[in-house]
Backbone as CSV, one residue per row, in Angstrom:
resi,resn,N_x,N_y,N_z,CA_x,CA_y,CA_z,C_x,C_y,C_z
1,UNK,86.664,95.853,154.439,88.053,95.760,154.088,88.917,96.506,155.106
2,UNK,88.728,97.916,155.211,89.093,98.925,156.309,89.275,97.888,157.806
3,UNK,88.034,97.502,157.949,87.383,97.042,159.436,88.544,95.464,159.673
4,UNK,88.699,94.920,158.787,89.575,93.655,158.361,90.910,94.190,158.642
5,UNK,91.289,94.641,157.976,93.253,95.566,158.292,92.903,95.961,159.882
6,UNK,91.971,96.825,160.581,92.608,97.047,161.851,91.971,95.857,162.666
7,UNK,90.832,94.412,162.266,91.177,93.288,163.190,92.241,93.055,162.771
8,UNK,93.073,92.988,162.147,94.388,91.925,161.799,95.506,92.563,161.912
9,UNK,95.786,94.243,162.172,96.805,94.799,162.372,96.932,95.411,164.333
10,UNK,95.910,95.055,164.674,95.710,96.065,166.076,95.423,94.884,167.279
11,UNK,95.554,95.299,168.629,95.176,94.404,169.286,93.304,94.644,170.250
12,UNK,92.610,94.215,170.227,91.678,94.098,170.321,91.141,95.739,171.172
13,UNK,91.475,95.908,172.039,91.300,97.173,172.657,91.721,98.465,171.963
14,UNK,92.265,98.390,171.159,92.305,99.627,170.122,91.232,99.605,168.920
15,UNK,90.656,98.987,168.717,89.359,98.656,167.905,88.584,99.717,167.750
16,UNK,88.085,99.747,169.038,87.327,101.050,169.044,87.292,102.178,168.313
17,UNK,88.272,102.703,168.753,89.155,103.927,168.291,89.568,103.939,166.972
18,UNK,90.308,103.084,166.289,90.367,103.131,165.105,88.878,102.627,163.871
19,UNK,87.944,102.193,164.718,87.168,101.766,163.954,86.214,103.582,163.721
20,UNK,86.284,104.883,165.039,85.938,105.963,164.321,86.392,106.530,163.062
21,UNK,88.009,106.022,162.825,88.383,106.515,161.957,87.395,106.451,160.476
22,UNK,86.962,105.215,160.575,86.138,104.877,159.182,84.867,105.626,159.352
23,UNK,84.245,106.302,160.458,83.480,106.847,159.978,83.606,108.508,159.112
24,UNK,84.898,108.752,159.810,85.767,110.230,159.442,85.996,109.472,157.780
25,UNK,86.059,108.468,157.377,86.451,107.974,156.129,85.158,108.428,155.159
26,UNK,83.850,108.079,155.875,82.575,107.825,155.109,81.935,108.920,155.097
27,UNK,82.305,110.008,156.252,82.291,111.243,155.592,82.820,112.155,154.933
28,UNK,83.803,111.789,154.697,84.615,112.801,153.745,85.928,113.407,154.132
29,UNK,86.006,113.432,155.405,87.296,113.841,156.285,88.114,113.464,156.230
30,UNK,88.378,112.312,155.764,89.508,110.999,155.556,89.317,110.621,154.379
31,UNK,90.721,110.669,153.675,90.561,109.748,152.397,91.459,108.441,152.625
32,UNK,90.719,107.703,151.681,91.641,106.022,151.975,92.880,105.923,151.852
33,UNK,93.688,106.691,151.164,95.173,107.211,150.715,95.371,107.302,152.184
34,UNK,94.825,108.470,153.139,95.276,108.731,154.287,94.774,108.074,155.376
35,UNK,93.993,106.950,155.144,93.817,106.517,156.603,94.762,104.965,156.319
36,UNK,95.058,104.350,154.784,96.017,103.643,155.074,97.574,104.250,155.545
37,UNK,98.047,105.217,155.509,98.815,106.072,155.810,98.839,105.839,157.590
38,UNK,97.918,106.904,157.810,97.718,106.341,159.443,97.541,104.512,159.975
39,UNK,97.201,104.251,159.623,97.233,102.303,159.874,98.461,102.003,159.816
40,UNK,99.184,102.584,158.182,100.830,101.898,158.294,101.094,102.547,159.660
41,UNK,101.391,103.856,159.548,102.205,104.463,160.858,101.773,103.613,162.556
42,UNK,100.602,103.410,162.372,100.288,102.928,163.866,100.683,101.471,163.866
43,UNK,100.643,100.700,162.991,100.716,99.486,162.853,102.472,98.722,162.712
44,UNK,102.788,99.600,162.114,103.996,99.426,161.796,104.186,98.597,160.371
45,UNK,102.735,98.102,159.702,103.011,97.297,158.591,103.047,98.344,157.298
46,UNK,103.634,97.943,156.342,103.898,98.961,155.273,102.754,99.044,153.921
47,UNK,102.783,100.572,153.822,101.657,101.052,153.031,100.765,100.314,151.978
48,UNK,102.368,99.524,151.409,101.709,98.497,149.464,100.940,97.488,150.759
49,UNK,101.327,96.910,151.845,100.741,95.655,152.260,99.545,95.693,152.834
50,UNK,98.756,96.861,153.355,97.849,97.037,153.908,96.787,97.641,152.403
51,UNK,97.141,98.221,151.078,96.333,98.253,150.034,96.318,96.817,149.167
52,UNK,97.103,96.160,149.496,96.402,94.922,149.315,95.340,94.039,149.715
53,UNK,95.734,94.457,151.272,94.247,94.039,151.906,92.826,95.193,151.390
54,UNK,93.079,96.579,151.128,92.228,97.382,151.417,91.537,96.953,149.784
55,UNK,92.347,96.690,148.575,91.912,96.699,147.901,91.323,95.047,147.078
56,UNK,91.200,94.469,148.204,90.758,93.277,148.299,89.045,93.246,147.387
57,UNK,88.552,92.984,146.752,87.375,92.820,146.424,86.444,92.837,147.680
58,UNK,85.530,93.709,147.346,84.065,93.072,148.756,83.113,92.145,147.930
59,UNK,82.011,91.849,148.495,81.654,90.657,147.752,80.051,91.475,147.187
60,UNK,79.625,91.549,146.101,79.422,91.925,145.310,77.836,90.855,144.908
61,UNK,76.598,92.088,144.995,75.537,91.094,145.321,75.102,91.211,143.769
62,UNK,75.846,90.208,142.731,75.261,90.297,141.359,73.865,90.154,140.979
63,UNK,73.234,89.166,142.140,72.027,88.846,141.622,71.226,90.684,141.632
64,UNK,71.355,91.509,142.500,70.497,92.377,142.942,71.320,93.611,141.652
65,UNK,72.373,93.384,140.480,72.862,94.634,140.138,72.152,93.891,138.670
66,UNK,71.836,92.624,138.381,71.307,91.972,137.269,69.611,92.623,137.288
67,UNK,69.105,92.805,138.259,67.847,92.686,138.724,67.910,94.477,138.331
68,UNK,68.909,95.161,139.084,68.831,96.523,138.653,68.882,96.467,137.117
69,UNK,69.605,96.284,136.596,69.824,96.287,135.083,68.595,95.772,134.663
70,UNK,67.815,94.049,134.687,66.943,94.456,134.139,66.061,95.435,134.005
71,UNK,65.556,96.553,135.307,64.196,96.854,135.620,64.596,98.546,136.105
72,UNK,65.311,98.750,134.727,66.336,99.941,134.794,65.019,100.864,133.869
73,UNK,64.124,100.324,133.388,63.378,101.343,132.287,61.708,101.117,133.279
74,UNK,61.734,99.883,133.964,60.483,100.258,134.963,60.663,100.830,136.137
75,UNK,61.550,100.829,136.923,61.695,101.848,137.919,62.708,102.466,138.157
76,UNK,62.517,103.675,138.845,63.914,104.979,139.340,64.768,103.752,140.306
77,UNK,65.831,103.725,140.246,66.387,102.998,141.569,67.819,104.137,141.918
78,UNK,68.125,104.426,143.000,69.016,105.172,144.112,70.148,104.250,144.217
79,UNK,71.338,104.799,144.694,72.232,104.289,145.391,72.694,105.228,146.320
80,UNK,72.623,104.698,147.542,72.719,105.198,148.771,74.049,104.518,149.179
81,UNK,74.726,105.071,149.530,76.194,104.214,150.626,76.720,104.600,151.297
82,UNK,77.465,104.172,152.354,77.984,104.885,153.282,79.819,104.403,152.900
83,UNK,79.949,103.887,151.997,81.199,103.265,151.122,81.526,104.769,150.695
84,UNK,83.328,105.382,150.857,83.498,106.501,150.034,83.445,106.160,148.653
85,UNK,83.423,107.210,148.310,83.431,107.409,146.443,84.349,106.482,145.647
86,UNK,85.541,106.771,146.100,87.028,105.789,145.862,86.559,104.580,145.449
87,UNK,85.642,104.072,146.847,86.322,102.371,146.737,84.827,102.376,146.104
88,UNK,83.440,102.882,145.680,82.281,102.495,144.878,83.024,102.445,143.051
89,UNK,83.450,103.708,143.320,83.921,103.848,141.830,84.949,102.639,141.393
90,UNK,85.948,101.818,142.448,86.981,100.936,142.423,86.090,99.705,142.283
91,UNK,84.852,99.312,142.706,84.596,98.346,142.676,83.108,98.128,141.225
92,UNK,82.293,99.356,141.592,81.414,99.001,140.345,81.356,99.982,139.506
93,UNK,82.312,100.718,138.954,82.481,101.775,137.857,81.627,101.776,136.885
94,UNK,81.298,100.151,136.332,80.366,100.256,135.328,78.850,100.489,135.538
95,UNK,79.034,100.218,136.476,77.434,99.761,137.345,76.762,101.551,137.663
96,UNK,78.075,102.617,138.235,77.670,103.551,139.352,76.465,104.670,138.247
97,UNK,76.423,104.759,137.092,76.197,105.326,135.979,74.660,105.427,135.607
98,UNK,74.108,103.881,136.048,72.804,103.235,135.607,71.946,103.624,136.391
99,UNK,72.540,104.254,137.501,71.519,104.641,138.983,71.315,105.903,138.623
100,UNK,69.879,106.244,139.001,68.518,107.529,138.625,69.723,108.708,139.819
101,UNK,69.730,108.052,141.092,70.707,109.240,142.267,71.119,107.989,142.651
102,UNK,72.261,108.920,142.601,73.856,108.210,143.805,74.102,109.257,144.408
103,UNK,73.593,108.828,145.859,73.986,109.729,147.219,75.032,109.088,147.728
104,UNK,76.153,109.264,148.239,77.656,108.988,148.838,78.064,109.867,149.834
105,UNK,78.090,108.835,151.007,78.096,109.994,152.535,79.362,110.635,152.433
106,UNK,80.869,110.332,152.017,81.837,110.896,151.856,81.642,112.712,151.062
107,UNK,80.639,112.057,149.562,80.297,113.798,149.002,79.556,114.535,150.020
108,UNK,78.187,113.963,150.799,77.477,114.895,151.404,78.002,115.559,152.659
109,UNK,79.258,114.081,153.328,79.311,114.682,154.745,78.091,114.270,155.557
110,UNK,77.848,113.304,155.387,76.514,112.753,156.074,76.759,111.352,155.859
111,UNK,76.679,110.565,157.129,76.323,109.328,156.890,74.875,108.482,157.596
112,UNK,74.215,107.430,156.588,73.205,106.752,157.258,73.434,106.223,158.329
113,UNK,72.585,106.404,159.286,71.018,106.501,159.136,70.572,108.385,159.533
114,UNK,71.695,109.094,159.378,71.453,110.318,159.664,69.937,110.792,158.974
115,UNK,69.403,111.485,159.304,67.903,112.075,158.973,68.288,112.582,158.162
116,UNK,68.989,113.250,158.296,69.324,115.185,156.636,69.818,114.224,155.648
117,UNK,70.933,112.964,155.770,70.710,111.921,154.379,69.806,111.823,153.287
118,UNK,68.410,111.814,153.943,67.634,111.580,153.477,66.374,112.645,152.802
119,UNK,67.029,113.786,153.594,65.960,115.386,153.058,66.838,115.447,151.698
């Protein structure tokens, strides 16, 4: 969603650069409040129009959260993401609850495929 607003707000050679921002997002340094903030300002497009895009649905792999739900009493299952907290909780609130650990690189300050993720 993030990665979508700066192809469609930026011109190709600034990409780069704003695409670190999302990792400052996925660790915790940046919240989505403030990096649409920075996008409006650089972009010049205004704040409500760029959380429309941001808060666009991602697409959502039901078959694999049905599959969790069934097989929720035969095995531990994790959620690992490199998605901040915000937009997991914005998109599967009901879902985030059912998982044994939810690791979220924004809480740890770590993002995958980092090694210490995973200690």
């Amino acid at each position: 969603m993030f990665a979508k607003v700066i192809q469609d707000s930026f011109a190709d050679h600034e990409w780069n650069n704003l695409y670190r921002l999302l990792d400052d997002l996925d660790l915790g340094n940046l919240t989505e409040a403030g990096l649409v903030k920075m996008l409006s300002e650089r972009s010049g497009r205004s704040m409500e129009e760029l959380w429309i895009e941001v808060r666009k649905a991602p697409i959502i792999n039901v078959e694999l959260l049905e599959f969790i739900n069934e097989n929720l009493n035969e095995f531990k299952v994790g959620l690992l993401t490199n998605a901040p907290r915000s937009l997991v909780e914005r998109v599967i609130p009901e879902q985030i609850h059912k998982f044994n650990i939810v690791m979220i690189s924004s809480d740890l300050g770590l993002v995958k495929p980092d090694k210490k993720y995973l200690n």
